[in-house]
VMD Tcl script that draws the C-alpha trace (Angstrom):
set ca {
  {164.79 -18.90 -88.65}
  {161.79 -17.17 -87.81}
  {159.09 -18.17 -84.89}
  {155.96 -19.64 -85.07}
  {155.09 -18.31 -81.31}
  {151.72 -16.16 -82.52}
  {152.54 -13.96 -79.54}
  {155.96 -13.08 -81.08}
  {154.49 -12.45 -84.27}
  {151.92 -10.25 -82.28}
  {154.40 -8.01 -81.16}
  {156.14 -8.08 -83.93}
  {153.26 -6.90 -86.05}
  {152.94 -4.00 -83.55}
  {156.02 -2.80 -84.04}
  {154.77 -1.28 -87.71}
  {152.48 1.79 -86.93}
  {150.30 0.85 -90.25}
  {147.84 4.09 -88.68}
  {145.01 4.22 -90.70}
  {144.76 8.37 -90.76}
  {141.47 7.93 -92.79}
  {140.22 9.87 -95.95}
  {142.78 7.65 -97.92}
  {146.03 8.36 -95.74}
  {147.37 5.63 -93.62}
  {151.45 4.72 -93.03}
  {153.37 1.64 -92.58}
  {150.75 -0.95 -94.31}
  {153.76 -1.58 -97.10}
  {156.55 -2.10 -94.53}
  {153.78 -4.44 -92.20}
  {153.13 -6.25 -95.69}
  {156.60 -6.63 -96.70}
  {157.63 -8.04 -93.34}
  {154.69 -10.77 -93.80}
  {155.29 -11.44 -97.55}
  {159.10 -12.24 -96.67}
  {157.90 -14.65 -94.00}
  {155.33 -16.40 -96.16}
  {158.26 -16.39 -99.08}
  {160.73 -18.33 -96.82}
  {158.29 -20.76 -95.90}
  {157.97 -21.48 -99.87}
  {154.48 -19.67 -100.29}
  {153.88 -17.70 -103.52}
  {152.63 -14.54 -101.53}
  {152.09 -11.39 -103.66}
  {151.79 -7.72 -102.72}
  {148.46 -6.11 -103.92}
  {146.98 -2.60 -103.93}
  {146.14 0.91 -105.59}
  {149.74 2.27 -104.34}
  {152.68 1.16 -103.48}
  {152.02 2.39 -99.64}
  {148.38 0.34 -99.52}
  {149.53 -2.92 -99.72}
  {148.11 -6.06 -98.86}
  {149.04 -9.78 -98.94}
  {147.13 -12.17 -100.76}
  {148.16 -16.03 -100.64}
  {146.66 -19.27 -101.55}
  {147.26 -22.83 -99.53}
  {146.52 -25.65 -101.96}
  {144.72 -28.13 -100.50}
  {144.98 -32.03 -100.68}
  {140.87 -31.71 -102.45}
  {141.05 -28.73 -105.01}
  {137.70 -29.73 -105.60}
  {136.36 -29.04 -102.25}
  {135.23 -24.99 -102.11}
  {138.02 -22.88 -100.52}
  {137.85 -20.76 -97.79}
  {138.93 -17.40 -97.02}
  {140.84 -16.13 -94.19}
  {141.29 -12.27 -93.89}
  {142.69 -10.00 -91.10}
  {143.50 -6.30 -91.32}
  {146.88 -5.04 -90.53}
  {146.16 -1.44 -90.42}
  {144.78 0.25 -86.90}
  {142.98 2.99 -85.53}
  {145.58 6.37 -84.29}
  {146.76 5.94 -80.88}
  {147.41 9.28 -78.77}
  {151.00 8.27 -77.33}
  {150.45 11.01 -74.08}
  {147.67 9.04 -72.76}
  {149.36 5.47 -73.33}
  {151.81 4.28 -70.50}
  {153.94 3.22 -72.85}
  {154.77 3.15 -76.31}
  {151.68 2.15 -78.36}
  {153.67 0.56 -80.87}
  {156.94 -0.91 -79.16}
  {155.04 -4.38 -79.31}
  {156.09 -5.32 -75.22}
  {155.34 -8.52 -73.78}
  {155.31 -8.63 -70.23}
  {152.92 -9.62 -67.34}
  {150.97 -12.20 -69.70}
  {150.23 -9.24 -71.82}
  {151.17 -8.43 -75.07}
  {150.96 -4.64 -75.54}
  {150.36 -2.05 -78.58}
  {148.13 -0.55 -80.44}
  {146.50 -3.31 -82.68}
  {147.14 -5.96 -80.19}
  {143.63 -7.09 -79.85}
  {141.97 -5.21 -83.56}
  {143.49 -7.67 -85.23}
  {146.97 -7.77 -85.43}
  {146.34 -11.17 -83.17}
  {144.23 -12.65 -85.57}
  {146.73 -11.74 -88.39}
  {150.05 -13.37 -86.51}
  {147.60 -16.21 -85.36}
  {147.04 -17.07 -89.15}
  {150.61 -16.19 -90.16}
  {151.55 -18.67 -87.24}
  {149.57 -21.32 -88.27}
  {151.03 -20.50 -92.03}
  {154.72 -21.32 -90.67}
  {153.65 -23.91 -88.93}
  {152.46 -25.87 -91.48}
  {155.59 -25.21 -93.98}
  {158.15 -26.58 -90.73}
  {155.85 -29.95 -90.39}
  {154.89 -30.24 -94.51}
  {151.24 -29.72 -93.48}
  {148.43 -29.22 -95.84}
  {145.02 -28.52 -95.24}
  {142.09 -30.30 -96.43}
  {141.03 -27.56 -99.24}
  {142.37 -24.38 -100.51}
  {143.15 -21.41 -98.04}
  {143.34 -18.17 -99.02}
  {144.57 -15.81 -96.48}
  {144.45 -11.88 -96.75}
  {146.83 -9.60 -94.87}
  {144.11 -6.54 -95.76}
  {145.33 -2.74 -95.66}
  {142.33 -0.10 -95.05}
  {139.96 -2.23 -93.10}
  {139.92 0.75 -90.07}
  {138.48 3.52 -92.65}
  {136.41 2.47 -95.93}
  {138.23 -0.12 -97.41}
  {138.43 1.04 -100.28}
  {142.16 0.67 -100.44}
  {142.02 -3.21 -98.98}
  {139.11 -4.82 -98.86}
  {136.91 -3.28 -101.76}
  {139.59 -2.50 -103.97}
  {140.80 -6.31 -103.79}
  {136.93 -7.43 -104.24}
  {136.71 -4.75 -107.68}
  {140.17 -4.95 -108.99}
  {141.16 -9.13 -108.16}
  {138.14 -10.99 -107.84}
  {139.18 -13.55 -109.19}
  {142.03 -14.42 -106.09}
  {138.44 -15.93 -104.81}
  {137.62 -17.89 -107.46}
  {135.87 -21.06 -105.48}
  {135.69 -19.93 -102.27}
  {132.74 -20.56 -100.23}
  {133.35 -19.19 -97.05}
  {135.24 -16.83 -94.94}
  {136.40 -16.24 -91.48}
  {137.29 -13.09 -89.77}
  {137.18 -10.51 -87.37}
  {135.54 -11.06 -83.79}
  {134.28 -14.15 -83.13}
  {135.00 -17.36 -81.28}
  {136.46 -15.52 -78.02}
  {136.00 -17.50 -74.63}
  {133.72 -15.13 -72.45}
  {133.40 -16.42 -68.95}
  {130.13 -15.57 -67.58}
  {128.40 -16.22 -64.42}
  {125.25 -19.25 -64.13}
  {121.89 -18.78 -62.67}
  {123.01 -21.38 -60.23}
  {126.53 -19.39 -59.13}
  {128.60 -21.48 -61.64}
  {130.96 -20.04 -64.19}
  {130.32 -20.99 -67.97}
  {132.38 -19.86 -70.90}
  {130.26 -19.01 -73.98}
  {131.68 -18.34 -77.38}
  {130.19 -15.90 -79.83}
  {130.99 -16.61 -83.62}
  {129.92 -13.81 -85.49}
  {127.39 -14.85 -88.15}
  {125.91 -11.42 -89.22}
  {126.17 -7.64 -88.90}
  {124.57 -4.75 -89.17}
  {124.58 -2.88 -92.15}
  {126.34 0.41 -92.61}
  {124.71 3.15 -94.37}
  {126.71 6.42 -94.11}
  {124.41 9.47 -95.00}
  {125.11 13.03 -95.90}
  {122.55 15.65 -95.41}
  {121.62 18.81 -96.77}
  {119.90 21.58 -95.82}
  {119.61 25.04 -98.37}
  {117.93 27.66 -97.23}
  {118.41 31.88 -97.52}
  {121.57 33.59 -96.68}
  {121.35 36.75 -94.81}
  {122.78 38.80 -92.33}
  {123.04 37.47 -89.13}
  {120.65 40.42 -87.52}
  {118.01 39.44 -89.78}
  {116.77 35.32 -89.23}
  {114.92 34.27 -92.03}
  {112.25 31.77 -92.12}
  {113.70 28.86 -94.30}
  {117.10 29.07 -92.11}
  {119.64 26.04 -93.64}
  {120.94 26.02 -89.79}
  {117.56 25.49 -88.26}
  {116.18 23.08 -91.08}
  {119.42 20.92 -90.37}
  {119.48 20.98 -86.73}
  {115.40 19.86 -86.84}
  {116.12 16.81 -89.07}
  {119.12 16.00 -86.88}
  {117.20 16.34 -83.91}
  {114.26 13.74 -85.29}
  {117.06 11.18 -86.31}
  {119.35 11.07 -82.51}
  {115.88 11.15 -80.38}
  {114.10 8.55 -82.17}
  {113.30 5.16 -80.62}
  {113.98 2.72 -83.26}
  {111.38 -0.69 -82.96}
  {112.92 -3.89 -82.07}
  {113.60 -6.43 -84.72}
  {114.41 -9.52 -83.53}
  {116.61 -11.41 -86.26}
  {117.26 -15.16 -86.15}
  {120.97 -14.68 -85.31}
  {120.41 -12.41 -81.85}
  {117.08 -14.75 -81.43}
  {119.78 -17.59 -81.18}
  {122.22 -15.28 -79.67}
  {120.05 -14.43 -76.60}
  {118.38 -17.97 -76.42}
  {121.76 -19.67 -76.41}
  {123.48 -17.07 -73.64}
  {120.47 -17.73 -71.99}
  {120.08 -21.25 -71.22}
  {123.60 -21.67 -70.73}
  {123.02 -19.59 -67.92}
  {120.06 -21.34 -66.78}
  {117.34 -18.74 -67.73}
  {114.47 -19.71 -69.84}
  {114.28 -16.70 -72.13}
  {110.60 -15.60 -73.12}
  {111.07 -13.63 -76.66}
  {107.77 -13.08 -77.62}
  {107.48 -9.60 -76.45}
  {109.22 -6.23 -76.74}
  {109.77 -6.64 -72.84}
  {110.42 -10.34 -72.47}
  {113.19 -9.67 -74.98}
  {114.45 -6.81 -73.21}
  {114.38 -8.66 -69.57}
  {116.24 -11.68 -71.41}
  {118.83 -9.66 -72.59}
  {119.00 -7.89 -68.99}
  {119.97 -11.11 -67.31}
  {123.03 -11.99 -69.58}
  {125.01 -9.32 -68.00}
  {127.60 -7.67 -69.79}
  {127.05 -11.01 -72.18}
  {123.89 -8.43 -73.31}
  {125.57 -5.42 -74.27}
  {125.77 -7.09 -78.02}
  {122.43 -8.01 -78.13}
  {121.19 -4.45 -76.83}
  {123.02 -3.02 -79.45}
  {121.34 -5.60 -82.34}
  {117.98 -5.70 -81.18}
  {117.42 -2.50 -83.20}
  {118.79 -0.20 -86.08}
  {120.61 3.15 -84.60}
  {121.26 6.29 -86.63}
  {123.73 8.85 -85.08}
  {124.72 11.90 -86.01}
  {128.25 12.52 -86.00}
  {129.43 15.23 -87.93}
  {128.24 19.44 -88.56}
  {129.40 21.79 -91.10}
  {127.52 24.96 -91.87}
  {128.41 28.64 -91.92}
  {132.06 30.97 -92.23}
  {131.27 33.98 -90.11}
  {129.68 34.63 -87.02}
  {127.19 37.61 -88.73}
  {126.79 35.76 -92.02}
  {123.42 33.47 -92.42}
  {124.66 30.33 -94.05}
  {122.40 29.18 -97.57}
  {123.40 25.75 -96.68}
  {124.08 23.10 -93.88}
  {125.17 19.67 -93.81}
  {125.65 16.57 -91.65}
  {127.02 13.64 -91.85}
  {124.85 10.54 -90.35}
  {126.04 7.08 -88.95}
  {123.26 4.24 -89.77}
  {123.39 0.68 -88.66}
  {120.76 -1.32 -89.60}
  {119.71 -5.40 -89.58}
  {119.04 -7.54 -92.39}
  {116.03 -6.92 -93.82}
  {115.70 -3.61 -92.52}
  {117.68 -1.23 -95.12}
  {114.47 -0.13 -96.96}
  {111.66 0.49 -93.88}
  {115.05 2.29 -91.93}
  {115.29 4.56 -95.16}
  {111.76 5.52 -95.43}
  {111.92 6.49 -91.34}
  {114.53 8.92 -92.01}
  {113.31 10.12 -95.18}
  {110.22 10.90 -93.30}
  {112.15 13.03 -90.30}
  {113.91 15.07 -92.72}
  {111.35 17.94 -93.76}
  {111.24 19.56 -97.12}
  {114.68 21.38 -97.01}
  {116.52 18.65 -96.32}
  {118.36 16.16 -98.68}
  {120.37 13.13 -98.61}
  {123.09 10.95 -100.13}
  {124.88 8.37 -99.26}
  {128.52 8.45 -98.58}
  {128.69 4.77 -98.33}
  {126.23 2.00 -98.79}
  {127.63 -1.47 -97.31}
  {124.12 -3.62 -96.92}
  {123.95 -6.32 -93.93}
  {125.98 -9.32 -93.56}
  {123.41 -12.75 -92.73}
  {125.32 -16.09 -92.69}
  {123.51 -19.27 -92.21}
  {124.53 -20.77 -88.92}
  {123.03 -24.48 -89.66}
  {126.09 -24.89 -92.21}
  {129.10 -27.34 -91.97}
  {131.42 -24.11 -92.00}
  {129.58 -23.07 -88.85}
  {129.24 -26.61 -87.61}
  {133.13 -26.83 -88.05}
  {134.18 -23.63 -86.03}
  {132.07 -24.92 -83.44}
  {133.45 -28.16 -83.11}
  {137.39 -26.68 -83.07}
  {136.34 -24.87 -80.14}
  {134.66 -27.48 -78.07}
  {137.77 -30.05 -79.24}
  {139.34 -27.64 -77.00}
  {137.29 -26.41 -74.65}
  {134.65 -29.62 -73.89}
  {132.47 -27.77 -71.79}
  {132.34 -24.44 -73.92}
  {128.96 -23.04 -75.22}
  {128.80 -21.69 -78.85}
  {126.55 -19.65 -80.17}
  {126.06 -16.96 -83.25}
  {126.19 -13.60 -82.65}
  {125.03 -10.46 -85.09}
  {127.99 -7.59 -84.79}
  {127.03 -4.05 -84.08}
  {129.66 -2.56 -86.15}
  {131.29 -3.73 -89.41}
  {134.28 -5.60 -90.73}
  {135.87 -6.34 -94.45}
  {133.42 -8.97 -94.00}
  {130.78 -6.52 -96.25}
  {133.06 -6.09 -98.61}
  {134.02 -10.07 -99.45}
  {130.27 -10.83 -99.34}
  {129.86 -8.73 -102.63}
  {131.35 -11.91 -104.12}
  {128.86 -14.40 -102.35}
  {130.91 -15.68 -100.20}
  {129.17 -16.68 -96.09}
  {131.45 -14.89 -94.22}
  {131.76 -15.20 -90.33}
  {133.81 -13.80 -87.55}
  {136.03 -16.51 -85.73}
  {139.21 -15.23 -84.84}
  {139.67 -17.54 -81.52}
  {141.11 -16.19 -78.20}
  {141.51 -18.57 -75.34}
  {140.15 -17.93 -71.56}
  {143.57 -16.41 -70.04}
  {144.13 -19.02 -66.60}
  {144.84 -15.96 -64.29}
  {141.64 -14.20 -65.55}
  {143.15 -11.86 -67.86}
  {141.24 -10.56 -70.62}
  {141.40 -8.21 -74.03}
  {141.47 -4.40 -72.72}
  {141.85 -1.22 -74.60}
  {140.07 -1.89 -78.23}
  {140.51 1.36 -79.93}
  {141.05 3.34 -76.90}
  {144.03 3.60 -74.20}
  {147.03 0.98 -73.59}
  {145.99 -1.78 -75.87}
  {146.47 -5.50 -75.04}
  {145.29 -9.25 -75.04}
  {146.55 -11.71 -72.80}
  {149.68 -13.63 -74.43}
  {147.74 -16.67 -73.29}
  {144.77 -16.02 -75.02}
  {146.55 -16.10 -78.59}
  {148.79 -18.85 -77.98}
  {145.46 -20.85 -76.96}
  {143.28 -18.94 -79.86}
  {146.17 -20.33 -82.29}
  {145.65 -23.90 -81.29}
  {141.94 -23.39 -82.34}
  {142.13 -21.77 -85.33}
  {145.02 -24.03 -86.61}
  {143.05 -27.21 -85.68}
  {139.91 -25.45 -88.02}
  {141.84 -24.44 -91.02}
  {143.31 -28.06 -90.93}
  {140.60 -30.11 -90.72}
  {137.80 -27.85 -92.06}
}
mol new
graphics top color blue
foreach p $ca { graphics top sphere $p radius 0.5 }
foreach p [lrange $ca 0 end-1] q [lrange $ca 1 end] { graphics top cylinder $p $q radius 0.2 }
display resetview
């Protein structure tokens, strides 16, 4: 008989190393997959395997509900992860332990949490003959931690029509208690639902110029060319934009807190976000677009001029905003310099005055009375872009619980990975309680 403890599940989940290597190599997603579609299939749900090869799988499933006329919503979570370096770990980043009210692993917190709290909530209702109010369909996605285009994107292109009537999705990072400290010395526990993101515009650049012998510069140098465009794009100041979501975002955080929050002005907005603490770091990071450069490539010897230089370019920017941030880097370029895009995923803008919304927030307070919920705009990006495509509000609410002894979520993408075993049990409550009565 298998469990329906979401911490279990957790560390079972870890247990696969689905590492996502990039450039379309990752391992493990078909065992991972495999392991969940067996679940699912004992509980008496017709879960199928999906994807472009046998070894980027996915699970796809759909909950009837009691009102198949009601629109459905989506629930995805990625079960691939980012590489872990093992020497730096203190353990085994995939030997799934649970100990000290932690469970441990690479993919602990990003998402493999999410995905056992869903596949928890799954079992659940097959051992009690539950059934939600309308149709569910849940996505186990491969590929989320590179392009997608092996989960997310290929699902969207190749099976659109698995999301035939759904309205709405939830999924990653969103609807985690955050303890913060009052004005007045108190502590209050906001909860950010993700309601937009930024969008993700991944560049290449290119710079031609004369080759030559390395004793001889030449004026139209590739190498120079490159290295001024890339030095425009990392030293600009990008203006604020101040989208409804982080207006709401800051305003919200804010009088929870007990500040009155002036936003009209570059430096009332900036002092506002300045009092929230670590509760601004998010905001600072959505106030404005951001283009980084993250990648050089030019030249093969060390007395050879290179004819050509390239870079690759990180751009986030806000709804609204893909066209003005285009222009601004089209500008910095100069007139050796070219660009393409690599990848074009435009900005993710939910309404947050809908029932959906409306519903997540009132799961949380049901279990957390005195919580504080507000929307949030992510920095980065999720699978969220990709299910959009298919108009379809998507949000992130994957719920994690205030841990009692203070524990919290550690080690996203970086060194010994884990979330608090309390934190998932409690996060499962909440989401189960949403997807039933949503």
């Amino acid at each position: 008989m298998s469990t329906t403890d979401p911490a279990a599940l957790c560390a079972d989940l870890i247990r696969f190393d689905t590492t996502n290597l990039g450039n379309g190599y990752g391992k493990g997603e078909k065992e991972c997959a495999e392991f969940i579609q067996n679940l699912l299939k004992a509980a008496h749900y017709d879960a199928q395997i999906l994807g472009p090869s046998p070894d980027r799988a996915s699970v796809v499933v759909r909950v009837p509900g009691k009102d198949r006329d009601l629109p459905g919503l989506l629930v995805h979570a990625h079960i691939d992860v980012v590489p872990a370096e093992p020497e730096q770990w203190s353990f085994d980043p995939f030997a799934g332990i649970i100990q000290d009210g932690y469970i441990y692993g690479r993919g602990a917190s990003d998402m493999k949490d999410m995905a056992a709290m869903t596949l928890a909530t799954l079992l659940h209702w097959a051992k009690r003959g539950l059934q939600p109010r309308r149709d569910i369909v849940v996505v186990f996605v491969a590929d989320e931690e590179d392009k997608g285009e092996y989960g997310a994107l290929w699902l969207v292109r190749e099976h659109p029509g698995l999301f035939a009537g759904v309205e709405a999705a939830i999924g990653e990072s969103g609807g985690n208690a955050t303890p913060l400290l009052a004005a007045d010395g108190s502590t209050v526990t906001v909860y950010p639902v993700a309601a937009a993101e930024r969008g993700t515009l991944h560049l290449r650049l290119s710079a031609t110029g004369t080759s030559g012998h390395g004793s001889r510069p030449v004026p139209d140098s590739a190498v120079t060319a490159l290295l001024d465009a890339v030095h425009r794009i990392n030293h600009h100041t990008w203006p604020i934009v101040l989208t409804e979501t982080v207006r709401s975002y800051i305003d919200g955080v804010s009088r929870a807190l007990g500040y009155e929050p002036d936003l009209c002005s570059d430096e009332g907005i900036l002092a506002a976000i300045d009092t929230l603490g670590d509760a601004g770091d998010v905001a600072r990071a959505t106030i404005r677009c951001s283009a980084t450069t993250t990648v050089l490539r030019a030249g093969y010897k060390v007395n050879v001029i290179p004819g050509l230089a390239e870079a690759e370019v990180d751009v986030r920017c806000l709804p609204g905003t893909e066209d003005d941030v285009l222009a601004t880097i089209d500008a910095m370029l100069g007139p050796q310099v070219s660009r393409e895009f690599l990848s074009n995923q435009p900005a993710v803008s939910s309404p947050v005055d809908s029932s959906w919304f409306e519903a997540m927030r009132a799961a949380l307070v049901r279990h957390d009375p005195e919580g504080v919920v507000v929307p949030v705009c992510m920095g980065g990006g999720t699978d969220a872009k990709a299910f959009s495509a298919l108009g379809i509000n998507c949000y992130g609410f994957s719920p994690l619980g205030a841990d009692p002894d203070g524990r919290t979520v550690a080690g996203v993408h970086g060194v010994d990975e884990r979330v608090p075993v309390a934190s998932v049990r409690s996060g499962a409550a909440v989401l189960g309680d949403f997807l039933i009565h949503v």
